[in-house]
N, C-alpha and C positions, 0 to 999 in steps of 0.2 A: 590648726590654721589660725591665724592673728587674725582679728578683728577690727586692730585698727594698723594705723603706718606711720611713721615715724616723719616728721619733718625738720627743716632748719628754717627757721626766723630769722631776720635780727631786727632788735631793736636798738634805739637811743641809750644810753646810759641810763640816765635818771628814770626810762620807763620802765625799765629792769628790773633797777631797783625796788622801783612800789612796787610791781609784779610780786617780784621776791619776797617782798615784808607782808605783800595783801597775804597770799599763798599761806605764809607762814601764820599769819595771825588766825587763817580761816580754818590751818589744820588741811587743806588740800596742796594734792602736786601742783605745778607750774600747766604738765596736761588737762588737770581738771579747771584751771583758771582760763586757759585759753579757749577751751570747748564750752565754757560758760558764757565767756565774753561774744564765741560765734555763736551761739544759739541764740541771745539777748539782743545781737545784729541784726542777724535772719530776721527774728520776729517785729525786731525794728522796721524794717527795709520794707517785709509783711503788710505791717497795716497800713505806711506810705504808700504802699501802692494797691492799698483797698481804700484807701482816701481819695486817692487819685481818680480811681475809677468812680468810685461814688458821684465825688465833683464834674466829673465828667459826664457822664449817665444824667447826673441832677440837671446840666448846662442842654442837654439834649433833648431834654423833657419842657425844656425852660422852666426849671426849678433854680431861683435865685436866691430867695430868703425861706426863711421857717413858716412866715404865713404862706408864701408856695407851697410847701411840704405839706405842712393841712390840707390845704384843695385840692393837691394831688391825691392823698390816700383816701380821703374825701367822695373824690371821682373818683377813683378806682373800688371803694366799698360798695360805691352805688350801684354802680355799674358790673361787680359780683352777686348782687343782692339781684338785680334785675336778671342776669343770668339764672341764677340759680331757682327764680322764681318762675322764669318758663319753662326751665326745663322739669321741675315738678306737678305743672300742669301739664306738659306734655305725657310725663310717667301718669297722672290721672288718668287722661284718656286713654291712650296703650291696655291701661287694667279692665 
């Protein structure tokens, strides 16, 4: 059974052409150029929209600038440490 499926494109002329020449220069098929060019998209498209969510995440925390970023992780370390320091006290007494 195939593993992959065959399609039809079309492009522009002149996109062809580099297509054709890149292909050729790199020693891959026109398949492996294409499936290079989608996977390099994906992971494009990928971290736009883990920027996005960041940005977004950041705006909801009211994270604006970098010095926000520091008070945020800032407060959030403190506020781990203080956790983690009762609940070690609590394990004391339990013992």
């Amino acid at each position: 059974m195939r593993l992959t499926k065959a399609i039809s494109i079309t492009l522009p002329e002149p996109m062809l052409k580099s297509a054709k020449a890149r292909a050729k220069k790199e020693n891959r098929t026109m398949s492996e150029l294409v499936r290079e060019a989608l996977r390099r998209y994906e992971a494009t498209q990928w971290l736009a929209e883990m920027q996005l969510y960041g940005q977004e995440r950041a705006a909801a925390v009211g994270v604006a600038t970098e010095e926000n970023v520091d008070r945020v992780v800032h407060e959030a370390r403190k506020e781990r440490r203080k956790i983690a320091s009762k609940s070690q006290v609590h394990n004391r007494r339990a013992s």
